[in-house]
ZAMARGU-4260 file (C-alpha; in steps of 0.2 Angstrom, whole numbers, plus 5000, padded with zeros to 4 digits):
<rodrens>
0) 4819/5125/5091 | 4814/5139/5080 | 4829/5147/5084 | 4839/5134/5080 | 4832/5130/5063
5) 4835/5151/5061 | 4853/5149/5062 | 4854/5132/5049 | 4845/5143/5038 | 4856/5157/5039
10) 4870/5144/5037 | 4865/5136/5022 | 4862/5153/5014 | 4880/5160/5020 | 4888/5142/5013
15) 4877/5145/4997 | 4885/5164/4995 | 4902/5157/4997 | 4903/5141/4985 | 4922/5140/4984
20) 4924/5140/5003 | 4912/5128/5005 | 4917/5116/4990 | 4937/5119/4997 | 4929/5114/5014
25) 4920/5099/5008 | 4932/5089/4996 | 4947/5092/5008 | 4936/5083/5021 | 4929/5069/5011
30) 4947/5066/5004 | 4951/5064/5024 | 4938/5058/5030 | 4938/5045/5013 | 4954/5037/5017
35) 4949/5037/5036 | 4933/5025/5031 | 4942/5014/5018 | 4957/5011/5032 | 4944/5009/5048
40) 4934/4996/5035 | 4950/4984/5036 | 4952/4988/5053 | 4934/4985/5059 | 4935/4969/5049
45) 4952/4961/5056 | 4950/4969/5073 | 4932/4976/5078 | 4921/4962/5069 | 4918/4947/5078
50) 4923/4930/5066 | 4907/4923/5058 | 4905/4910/5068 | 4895/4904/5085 | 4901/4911/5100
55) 4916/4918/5093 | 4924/4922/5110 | 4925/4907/5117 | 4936/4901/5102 | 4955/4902/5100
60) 4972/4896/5095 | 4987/4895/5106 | 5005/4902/5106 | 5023/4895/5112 | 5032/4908/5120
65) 5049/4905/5122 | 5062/4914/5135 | 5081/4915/5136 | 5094/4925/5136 | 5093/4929/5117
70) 5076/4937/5122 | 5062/4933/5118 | 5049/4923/5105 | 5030/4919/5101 | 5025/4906/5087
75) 5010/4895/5085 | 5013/4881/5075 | 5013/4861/5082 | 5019/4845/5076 | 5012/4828/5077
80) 5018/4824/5095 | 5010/4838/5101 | 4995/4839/5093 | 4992/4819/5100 | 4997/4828/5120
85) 4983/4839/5115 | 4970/4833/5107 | 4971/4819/5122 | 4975/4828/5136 | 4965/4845/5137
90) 4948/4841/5140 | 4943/4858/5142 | 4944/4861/5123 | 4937/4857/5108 | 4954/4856/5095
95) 4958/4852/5078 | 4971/4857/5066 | 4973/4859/5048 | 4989/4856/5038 | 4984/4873/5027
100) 4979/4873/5011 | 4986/4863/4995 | 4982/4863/4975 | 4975/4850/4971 | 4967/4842/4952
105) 4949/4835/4953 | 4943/4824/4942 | 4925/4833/4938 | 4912/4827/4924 | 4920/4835/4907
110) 4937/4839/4912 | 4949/4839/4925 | 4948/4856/4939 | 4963/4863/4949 | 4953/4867/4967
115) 4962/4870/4982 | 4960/4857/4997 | 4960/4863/5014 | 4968/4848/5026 | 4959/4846/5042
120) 4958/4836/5057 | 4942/4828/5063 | 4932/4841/5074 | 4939/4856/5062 | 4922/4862/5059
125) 4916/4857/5077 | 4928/4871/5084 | 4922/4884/5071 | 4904/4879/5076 | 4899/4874/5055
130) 4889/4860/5051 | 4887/4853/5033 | 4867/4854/5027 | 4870/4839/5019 | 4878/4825/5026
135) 4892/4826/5040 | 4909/4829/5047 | 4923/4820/5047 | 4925/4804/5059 | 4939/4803/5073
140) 4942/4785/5063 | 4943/4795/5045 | 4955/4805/5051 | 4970/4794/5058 | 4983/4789/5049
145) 4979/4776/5033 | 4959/4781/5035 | 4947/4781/5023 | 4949/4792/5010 | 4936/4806/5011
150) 4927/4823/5006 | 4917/4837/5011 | 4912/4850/4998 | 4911/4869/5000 | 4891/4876/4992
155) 4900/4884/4975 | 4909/4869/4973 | 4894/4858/4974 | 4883/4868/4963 | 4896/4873/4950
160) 4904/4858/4946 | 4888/4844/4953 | 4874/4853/4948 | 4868/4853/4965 | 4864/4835/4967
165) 4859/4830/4982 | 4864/4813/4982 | 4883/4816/4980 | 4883/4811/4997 | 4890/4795/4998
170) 4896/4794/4978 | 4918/4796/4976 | 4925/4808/4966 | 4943/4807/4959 | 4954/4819/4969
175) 4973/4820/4967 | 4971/4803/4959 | 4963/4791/4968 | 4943/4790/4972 | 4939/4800/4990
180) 4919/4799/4997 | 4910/4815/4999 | 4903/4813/5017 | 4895/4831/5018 | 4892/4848/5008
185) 4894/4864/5017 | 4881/4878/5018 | 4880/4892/5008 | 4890/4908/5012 | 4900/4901/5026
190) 4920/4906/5029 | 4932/4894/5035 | 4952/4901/5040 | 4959/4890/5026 | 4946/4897/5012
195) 4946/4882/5003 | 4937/4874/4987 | 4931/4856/4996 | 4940/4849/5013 | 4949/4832/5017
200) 4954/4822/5031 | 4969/4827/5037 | 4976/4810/5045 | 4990/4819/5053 | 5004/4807/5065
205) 5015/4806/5076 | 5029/4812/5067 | 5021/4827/5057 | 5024/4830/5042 | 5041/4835/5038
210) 5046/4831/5056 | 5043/4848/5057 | 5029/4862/5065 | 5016/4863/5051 | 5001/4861/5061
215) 4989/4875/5065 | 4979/4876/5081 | 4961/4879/5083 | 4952/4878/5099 | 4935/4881/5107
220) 4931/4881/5126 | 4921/4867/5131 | 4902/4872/5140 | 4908/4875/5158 | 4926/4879/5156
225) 4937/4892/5156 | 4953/4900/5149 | 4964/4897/5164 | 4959/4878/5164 | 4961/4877/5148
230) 4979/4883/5150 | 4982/4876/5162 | 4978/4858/5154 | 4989/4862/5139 | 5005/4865/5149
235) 5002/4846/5158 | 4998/4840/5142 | 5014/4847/5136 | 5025/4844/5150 | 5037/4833/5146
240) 5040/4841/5128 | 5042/4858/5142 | 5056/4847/5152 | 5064/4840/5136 | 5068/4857/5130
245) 5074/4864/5147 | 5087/4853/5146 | 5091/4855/5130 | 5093/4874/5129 | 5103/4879/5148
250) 5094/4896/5153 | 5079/4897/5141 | 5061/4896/5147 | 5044/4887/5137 | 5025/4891/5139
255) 5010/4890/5132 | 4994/4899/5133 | 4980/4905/5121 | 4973/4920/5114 | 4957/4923/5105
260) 4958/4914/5087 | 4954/4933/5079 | 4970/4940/5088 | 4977/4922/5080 | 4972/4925/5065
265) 4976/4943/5061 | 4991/4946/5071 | 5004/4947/5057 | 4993/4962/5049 | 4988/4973/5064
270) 5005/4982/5068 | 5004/4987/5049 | 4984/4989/5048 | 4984/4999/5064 | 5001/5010/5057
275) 4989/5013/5041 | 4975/5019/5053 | 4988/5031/5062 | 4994/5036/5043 | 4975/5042/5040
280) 4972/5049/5056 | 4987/5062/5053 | 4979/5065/5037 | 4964/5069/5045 | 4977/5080/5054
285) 4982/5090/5042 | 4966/5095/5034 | 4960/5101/5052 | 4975/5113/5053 | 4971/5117/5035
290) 4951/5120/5036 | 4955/5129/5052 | 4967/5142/5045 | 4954/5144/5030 | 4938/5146/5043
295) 4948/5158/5051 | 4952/5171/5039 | 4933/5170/5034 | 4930/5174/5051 | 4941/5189/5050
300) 4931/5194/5035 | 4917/5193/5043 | 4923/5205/5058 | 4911/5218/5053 | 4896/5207/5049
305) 4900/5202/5067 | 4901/5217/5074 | 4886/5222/5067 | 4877/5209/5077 | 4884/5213/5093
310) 4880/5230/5090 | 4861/5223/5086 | 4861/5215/5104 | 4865/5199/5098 | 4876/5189/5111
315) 4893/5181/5112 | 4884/5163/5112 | 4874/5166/5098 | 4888/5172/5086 | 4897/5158/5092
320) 4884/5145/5088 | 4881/5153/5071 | 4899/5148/5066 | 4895/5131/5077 | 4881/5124/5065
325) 4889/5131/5047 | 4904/5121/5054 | 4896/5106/5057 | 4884/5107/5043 | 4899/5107/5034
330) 4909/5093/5043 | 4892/5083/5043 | 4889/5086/5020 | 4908/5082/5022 | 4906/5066/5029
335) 4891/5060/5018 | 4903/5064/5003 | 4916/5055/5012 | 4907/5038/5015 | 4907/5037/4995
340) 4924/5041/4995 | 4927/5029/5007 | 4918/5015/4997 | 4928/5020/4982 | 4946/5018/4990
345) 4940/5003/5000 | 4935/4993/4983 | 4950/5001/4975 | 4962/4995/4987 | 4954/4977/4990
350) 4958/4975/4971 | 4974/4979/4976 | 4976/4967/4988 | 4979/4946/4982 | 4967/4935/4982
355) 4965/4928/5000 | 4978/4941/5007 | 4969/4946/5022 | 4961/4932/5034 | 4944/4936/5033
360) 4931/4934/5020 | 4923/4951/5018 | 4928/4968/5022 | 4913/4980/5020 | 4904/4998/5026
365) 4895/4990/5039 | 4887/4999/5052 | 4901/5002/5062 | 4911/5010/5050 | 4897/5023/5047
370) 4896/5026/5065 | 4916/5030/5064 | 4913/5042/5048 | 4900/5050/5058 | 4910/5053/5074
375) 4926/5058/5063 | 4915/5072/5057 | 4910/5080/5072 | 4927/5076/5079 | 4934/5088/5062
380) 4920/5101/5065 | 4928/5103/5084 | 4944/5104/5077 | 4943/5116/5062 | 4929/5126/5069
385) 4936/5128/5086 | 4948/5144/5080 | 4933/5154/5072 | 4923/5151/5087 | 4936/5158/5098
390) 4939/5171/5087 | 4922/5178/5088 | 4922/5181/5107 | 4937/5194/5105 | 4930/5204/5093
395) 4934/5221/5096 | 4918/5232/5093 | 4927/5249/5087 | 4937/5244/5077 | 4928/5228/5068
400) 4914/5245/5063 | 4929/5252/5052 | 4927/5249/5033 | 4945/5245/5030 | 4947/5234/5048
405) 4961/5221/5044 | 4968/5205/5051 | 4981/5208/5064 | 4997/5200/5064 | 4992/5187/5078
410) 4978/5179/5065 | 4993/5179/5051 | 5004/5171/5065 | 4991/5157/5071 | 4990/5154/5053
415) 5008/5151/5050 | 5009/5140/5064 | 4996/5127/5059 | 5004/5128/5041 | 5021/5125/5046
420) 5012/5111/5058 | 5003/5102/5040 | 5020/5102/5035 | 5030/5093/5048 | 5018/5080/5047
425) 5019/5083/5027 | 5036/5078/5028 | 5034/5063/5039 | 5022/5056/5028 | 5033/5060/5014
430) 5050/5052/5021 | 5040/5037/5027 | 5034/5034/5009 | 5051/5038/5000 | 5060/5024/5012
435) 5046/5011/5007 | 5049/5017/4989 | 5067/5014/4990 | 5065/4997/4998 | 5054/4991/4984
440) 5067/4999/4971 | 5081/4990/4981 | 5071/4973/4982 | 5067/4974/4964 | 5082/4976/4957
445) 5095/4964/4967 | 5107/4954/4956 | 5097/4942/4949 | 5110/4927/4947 | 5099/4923/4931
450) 5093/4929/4916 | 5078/4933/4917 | 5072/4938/4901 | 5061/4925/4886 | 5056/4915/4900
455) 5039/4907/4903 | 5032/4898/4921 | 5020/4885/4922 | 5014/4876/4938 | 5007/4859/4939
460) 5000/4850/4955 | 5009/4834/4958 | 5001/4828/4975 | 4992/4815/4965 | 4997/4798/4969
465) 5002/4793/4951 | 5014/4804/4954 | 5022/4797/4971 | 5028/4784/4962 | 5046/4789/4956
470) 5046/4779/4940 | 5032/4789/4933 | 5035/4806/4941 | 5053/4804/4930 | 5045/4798/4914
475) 5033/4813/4918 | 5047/4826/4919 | 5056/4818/4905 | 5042/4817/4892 | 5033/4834/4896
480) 5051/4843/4893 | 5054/4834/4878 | 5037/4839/4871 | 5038/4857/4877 | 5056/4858/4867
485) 5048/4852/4851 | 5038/4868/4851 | 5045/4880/4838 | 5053/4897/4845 | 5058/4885/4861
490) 5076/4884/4864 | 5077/4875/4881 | 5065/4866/4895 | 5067/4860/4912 | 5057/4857/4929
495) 5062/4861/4945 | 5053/4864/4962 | 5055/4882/4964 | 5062/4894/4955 | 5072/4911/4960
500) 5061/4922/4970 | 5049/4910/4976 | 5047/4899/4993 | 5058/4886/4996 | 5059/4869/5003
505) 5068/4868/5017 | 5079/4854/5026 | 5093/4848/5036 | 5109/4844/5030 | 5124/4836/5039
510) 5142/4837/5031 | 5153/4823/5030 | 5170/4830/5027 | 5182/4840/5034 | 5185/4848/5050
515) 5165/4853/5052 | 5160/4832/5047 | 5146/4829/5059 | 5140/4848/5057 | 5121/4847/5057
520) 5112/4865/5049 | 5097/4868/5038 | 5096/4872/5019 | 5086/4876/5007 | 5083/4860/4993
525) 5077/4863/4977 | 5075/4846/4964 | 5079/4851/4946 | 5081/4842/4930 | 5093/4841/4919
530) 5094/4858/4910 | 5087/4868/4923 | 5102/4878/4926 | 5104/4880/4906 | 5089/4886/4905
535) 5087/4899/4919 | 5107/4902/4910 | 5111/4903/4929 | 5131/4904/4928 | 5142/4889/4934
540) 5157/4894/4945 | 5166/4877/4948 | 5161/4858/4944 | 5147/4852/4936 | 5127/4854/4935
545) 5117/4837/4932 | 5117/4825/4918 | 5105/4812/4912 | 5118/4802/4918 | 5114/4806/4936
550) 5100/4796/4939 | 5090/4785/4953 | 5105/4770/4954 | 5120/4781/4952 | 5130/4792/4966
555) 5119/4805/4973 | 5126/4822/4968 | 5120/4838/4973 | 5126/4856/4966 | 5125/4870/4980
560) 5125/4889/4978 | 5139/4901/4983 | 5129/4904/4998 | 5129/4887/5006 | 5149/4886/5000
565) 5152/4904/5011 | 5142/4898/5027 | 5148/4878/5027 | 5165/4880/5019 | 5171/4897/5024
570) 5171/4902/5003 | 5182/4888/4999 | 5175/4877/4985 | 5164/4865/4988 | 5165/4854/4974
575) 5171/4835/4977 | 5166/4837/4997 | 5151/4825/5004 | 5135/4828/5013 | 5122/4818/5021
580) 5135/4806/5022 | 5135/4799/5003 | 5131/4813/4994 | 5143/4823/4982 | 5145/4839/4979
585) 5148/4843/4958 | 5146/4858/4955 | 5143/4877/4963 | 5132/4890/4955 | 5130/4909/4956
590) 5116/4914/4971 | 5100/4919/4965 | 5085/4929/4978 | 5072/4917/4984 | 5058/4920/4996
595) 5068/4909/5011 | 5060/4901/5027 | 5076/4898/5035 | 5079/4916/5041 | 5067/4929/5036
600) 5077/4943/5036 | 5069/4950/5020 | 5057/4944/5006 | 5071/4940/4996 | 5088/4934/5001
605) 5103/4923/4996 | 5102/4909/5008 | 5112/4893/5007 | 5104/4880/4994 | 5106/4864/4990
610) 5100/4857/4971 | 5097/4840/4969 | 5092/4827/4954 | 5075/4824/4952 | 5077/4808/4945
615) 5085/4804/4964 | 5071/4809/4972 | 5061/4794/4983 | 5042/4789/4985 | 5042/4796/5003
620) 5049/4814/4996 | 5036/4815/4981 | 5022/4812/4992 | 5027/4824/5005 | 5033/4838/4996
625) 5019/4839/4982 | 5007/4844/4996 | 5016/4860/5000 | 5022/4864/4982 | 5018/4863/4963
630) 5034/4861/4953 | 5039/4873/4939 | 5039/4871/4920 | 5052/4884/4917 | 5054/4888/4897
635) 5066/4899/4888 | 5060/4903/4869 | 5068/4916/4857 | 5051/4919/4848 | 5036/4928/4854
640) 5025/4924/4869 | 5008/4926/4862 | 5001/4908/4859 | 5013/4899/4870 | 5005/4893/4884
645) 4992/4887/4874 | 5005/4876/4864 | 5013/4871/4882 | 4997/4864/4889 | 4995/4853/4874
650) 5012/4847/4874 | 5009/4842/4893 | 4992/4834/4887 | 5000/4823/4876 | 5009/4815/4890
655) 4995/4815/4903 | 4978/4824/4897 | 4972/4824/4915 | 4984/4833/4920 | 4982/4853/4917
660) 4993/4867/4922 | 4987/4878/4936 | 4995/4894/4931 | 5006/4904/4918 | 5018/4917/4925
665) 5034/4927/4919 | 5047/4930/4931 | 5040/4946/4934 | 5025/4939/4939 | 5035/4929/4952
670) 5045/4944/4958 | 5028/4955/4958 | 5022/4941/4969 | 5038/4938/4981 | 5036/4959/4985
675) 5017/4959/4983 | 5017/4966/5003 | 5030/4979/5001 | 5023/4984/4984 | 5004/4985/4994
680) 5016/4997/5007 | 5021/5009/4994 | 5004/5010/4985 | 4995/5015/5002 | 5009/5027/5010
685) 5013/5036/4994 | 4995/5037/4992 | 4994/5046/5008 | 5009/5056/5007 | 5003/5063/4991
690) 4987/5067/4998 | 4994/5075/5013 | 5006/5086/5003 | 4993/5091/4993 | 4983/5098/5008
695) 4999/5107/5012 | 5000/5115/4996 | 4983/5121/4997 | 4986/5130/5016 | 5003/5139/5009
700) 4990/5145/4992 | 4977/5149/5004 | 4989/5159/5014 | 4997/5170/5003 | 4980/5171/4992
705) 4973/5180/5007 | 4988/5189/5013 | 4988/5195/4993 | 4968/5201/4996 | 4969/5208/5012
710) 4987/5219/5008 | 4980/5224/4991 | 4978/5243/4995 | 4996/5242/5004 | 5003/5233/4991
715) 4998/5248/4980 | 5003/5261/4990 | 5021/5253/4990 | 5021/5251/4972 | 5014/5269/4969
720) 5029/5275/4980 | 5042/5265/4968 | 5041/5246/4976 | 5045/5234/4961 | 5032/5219/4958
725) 5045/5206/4963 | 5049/5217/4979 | 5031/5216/4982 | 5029/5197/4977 | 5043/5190/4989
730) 5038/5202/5006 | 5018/5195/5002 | 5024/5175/4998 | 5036/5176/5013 | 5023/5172/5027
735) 5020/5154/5017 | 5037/5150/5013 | 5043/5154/5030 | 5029/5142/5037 | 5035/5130/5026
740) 5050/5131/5031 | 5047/5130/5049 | 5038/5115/5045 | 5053/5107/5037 | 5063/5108/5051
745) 5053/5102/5063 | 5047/5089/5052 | 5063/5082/5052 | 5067/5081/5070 | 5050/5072/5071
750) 5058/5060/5056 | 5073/5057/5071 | 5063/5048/5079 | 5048/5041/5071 | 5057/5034/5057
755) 5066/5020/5069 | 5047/5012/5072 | 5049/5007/5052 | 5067/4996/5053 | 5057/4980/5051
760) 5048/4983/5036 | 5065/4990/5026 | 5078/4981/5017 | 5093/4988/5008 | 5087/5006/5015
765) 5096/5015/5031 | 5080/5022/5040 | 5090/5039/5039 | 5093/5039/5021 | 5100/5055/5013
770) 5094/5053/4997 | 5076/5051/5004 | 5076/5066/5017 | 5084/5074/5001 | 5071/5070/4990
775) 5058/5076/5002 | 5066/5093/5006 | 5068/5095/4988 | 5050/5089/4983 | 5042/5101/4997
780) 5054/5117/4993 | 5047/5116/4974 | 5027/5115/4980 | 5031/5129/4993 | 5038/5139/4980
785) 5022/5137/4969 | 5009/5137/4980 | 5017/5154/4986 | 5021/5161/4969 | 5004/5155/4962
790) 4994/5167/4970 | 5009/5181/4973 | 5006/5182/4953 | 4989/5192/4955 | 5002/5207/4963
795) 5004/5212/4943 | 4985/5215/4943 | 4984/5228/4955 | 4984/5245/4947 | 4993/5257/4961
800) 4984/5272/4953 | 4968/5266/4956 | 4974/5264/4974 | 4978/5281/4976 | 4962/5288/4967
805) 4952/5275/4982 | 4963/5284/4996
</rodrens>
């Protein structure tokens, strides 16, 4: 023991004697070990963490898996039919679904609240094993179709906007419009998928919403049962929906089966998470290769302290544990450093990240995330200490004694190898980073169709059931816009469903006309009043755009993008054609990018869709749509923006004061939004390239920093027998731009075929783009050249007469 606490001793006083190595050593670890922690955190949490509720393994969601000769696919939403097969015919599971989560306004005791409304079935917070502490769940009667009309209340929702009173239970509040019980509070600090504001019955039928899949699927095994039972119940429950589609797709194949709610949950995030956590472990990587070179030429400065041990009678294993515990007494300091590192990235890049981005409520240092740090830093102090350790054993005895012993070229070799190693991983990082760049350049600046400029959003939520009425949904539209246009410095107002670069709604459309009548596709819809098309100055190729004269008892018109004309009519002009039997085309407008459904190619396309009157909308339409989407004010002014959403809310407060605005956005909001994953992408891969070509620059400076110190008396000689400085400069920076170049290359032979793993995350952008690989070469050449020159300069300090005196 004493022997050991001998050799920490000598440790800290040989780290002590060496500041600059030890700090070099230190902040390049934490930086790695940092970005390691902060990743690992989102991992633990998505992935490691069990979810916060009882018996989390016995919870789960299930997946379709469809087969064919088109390949293959996986998806996991239901409609109302099969949610009714479920819920009646698997006895095994506990299930419920919820119908996600919609803004809603709530009536509260000063003013109206916007608070979002998570739609569940009865049983919801059964399966996720939540109870409220006051109160109860939902009812299996509450939650059919035309039930009573009720409530439960998150804990912050409760206290902020009740007061805590306990006797809420019972009372109604006005939500969306019409008065809703409150059967139940939930308790504090609790997480549900949906992360909601309060929670209401879902009432789903038969006939879904939409007709479509928009249920989501929990489950939990019953006491008893098991996974392959439970299976095995949903596929009978499902079979004739299994036989239907058989012999309506010849040669394609249905199942279903479930996986554990987590994988459920997270599964769109974990190939990107997990090529994050690969990302940091090749940062790690590269500051091993790098601390190793470093550790290595201390090493070969201290031949001669070696020597002198041996000499002593101190053994091979002692000299090699000597370099053992100042390696990891530096990996372990390292490591401390780089928890706090860790926790400053990890808050960093959870402001980064949108509100509710990831599926899980909290993403933390827990405990095992400190256990990762600690085993990544003994795992560095193998990896970088490894080469000093071996280095030691073939220390030659004779020659080490010599006062002017030098590094052989072996050392100088080893060194270059593990530089032009940082590098090919360097440039990896790099081309990875410039493609995700160049996606997010190409993404942002597509043809916008509009003019994007002087205009202001605001969102509203209509799924309130004064609005499902289509009398006063139009005298809503038509009032509000009227009032917003009185405001000096406007010059035009409209409403419309969606706007470019956000989600749409989608539907089917049939054509009536022509050699396709009878056709049946889907489309993206968007209702608009009159002036939306003026406002947005969205350019009009042929026809019309609506009137005031196209309202609820004339001819149902519809204007359709260049888009829908090119995929329906082969680019020949819509206008005057018919669809969904009695409607007519009038007009065609330019395409603009949305964030489509229908084919999700990219986060922003220019997909066929279909623009209809609002004032032709019916009851049935409002009331379904409003759920999933809050309508637009869009507003074009001329003046200045300060002030004006202020002056909008009032204008819409003088047609309906309990009706407020849930947000204000510019169109760059909107974009910012529509791209907000790809913009997430670029922050954390340039962030990491950058740190990786950092560490590179330092191996290259390190290297021919050293090479300049251990060839200073050559170096003189040459220059004392006529050598210029720049003579001298280029043969000393040679070893690191040779390194780097041997990096380079086979940096981009690893680019031929790592790169292909990134063609679903790019748009617009080859995955071998020239201007990219360019750039990288480019970017790389110039640090090479300047961490090799950088320390080259100090050549100009060495007097060659004072070399000759020394000799």
């Amino acid at each position: 023991m004493n022997n050991w606490g001998h050799h920490l001793n000598l440790a800290v006083r040989q780290l002590w004697r060496n500041p600059g190595f030890a700090t070099t050593v230190i902040v390049t670890l934490a930086l790695s070990i940092g970005a390691n922690t902060a990743i690992f955190s989102l991992v633990n949490a998505l992935m490691v963490k069990g979810l916060p509720y009882a018996h989390p393994e016995r919870m789960g969601t299930i997946y379709t898996r469809i087969t064919g000769r088109g390949g293959s696919q996986e998806r996991r939403d239901l409609d109302g039919e099969q949610w009714e097969w479920l819920r009646d015919g698997a006895p095994a599971l506990i299930t419920a679904i919820s119908g996600g989560t919609s803004g809603v306004n709530l009536q509260a005791v000063s003013a109206v609240q916007y608070v979002h409304d998570g739609r569940v079935s009865a049983r919801y917070f059964d399966v996720l094993a939540l109870h409220p502490f006051i109160g109860r769940n939902f009812s299996e009667d509450e939650d059919r179709p035309h039930g009573a009309k009720v409530a439960i209340l998150t804990y912050k929702l409760w206290r902020d906007l009740f007061g805590a009173d306990r006797a809420i239970v019972g009372r109604k509040i006005l939500l969306k419009g019409e008065p809703y019980t409150v059967v139940g509070v939930l308790p504090q600090a609790i997480t549900t998928p949906l992360n909601a504001d309060l929670y209401t019955a879902l009432q789903p039928s038969r006939e879904g919403e939409g007709s479509g899949t928009n249920f989501d699927v929990i489950t939990r095994l019953r006491d008893g049962a098991t996974w392959q039972e439970a299976d095995a119940e949903i596929n009978r429950a499902w079979a004739l929906r299994v036989e239907r589609f058989a012999r309506d797709n010849p040669g394609a194949h249905i199942t279903y089966y479930s996986v554990p709610l987590q994988k459920g949950e997270t599964d769109s995030l974990r190939p990107k998470v997990l090529a994050l956590m690969l990302v940091a472990g090749l940062i790690l990587l590269i500051a091993c290769a790098n601390l190793a070179g470093l550790t290595l030429v201390r090493m070969l400065q201290r031949t001669s302290e070696v020597a002198t041990r041996l000499a002593l009678g101190a053994s091979s294993w002692e000299i090699q544990k000597q370099f053992w515990i100042e390696t990891l007494l530096l990996a372990v300091v390292s490591g401390v450093v780089g928890v706090g590192v860790g926790f400053v990235a990890l808050r960093g890049l959870l402001l980064l990240l949108p509100e509710h981005f990831l599926p899980v409520a909290r993403v933390a240092l827990d405990g095992n995330v400190l256990v990762f740090t600690l085993v990544a830093s003994l795992l560095t102090s193998v990896l970088f200490g490894m080469l000093p350790a071996l280095a030691a054993r073939k220390v030659n005895l004779r020659l080490s004694m010599a006062a002017r012993a030098v590094a052989g070229a072996s050392s100088v070799r080893m060194r270059q190898t593990l530089i032009a190693g940082e590098v090919a991983l360097t440039v990896l990082l790099l081309a990875a980073s410039g493609l995700v760049i160049r996606t997010l350049i190409y993404l942002q600046t597509l043809p916008p169709g509009f003019n994007p400029n002087g205009v202001v959003v605001a969102k509203a939520s209509l799924d309130d059931s004064h609005f499902h009425d289509p009398v006063a949904f139009r005298e809503l539209l038509d009032q509000s816009t009227a009032a917003i246009r009185q405001i000096p410095g406007v010059q035009d107002a409209a409403v419309g469903l969606s706007l470019p670069y956000e989600s749409t709604l989608n539907d089917g459309v049939t054509l009536s006309d022509g050699k396709e009548a009878g056709q049946q596709d889907a489309t993206d819809v968007v209702y608009v009043t009159p002036g939306y098309f003026e406002t947005l100055q969205m350019p009009v190729l042929a026809g019309r755009v609506f009137i005031d004269a196209d309202g609820p008892d004339r001819q149902h018109v519809a204007v359709v993008n260049q888009a829908f004309a090119r995929k329906f009519y082969g680019g020949a002009s819509p206008v005057g054609r018919y669809i969904n039997k009695d409607t007519l085309i009038v007009g065609e407008i330019a395409d603009v990018p949305i964030s489509s459904n229908l084919d999700q190619i990219a986060p922003l396309v220019s997909e066929q869709t279909m623009y209809i009157p609002a004032a032709q909308v019916n009851a049935g339409y409002l009331s379904l749509v409003h759920v999933w989407f809050q309508p637009d004010w869009v507003v074009r002014t001329a003046g200045r923006l300060e002030g004006l959403t202020a002056e909008i809310q009032r204008a819409l407060a003088s047609v309906d004061p309990n009706l407020p605005f849930s947000g204000f956005y510019s169109m760059n909001d909107l974009l910012a939004q529509a791209l907000v994953t790809q913009r997430i992408e670029v922050a954390l891969l340039g962030a990491m390239a950058a740190l990786a070509l950092l560490l590179s620059a330092v191996g290259i400076f390190a290297l021919v920093a050293n090479m300049v110190a251990q060839r200073k008396r050559e170096i003189g000689i040459r220059m004392a027998l006529g050598s210029t400085l720049s003579q001298a400069m280029v043969q000393v920076g040679r070893s690191g731009v040779e390194a780097s170049l041997l990096g380079i290359v086979v940096g981009l032979i690893l680019c031929g075929g790592a790169l292909r793993l990134m063609r679903s995350v790019l748009y617009g952008v080859r995955v071998y783009d020239a201007t990219s690989l360019t750039a990288v070469v480019f970017t790389l050449g110039f640090v090479t050249l300047l961490a090799a020159t950088v320390p080259a300069l100090r050549i100009a300090k060495i007097d060659p007469a004072e070399t000759l005196r020394e000799e």
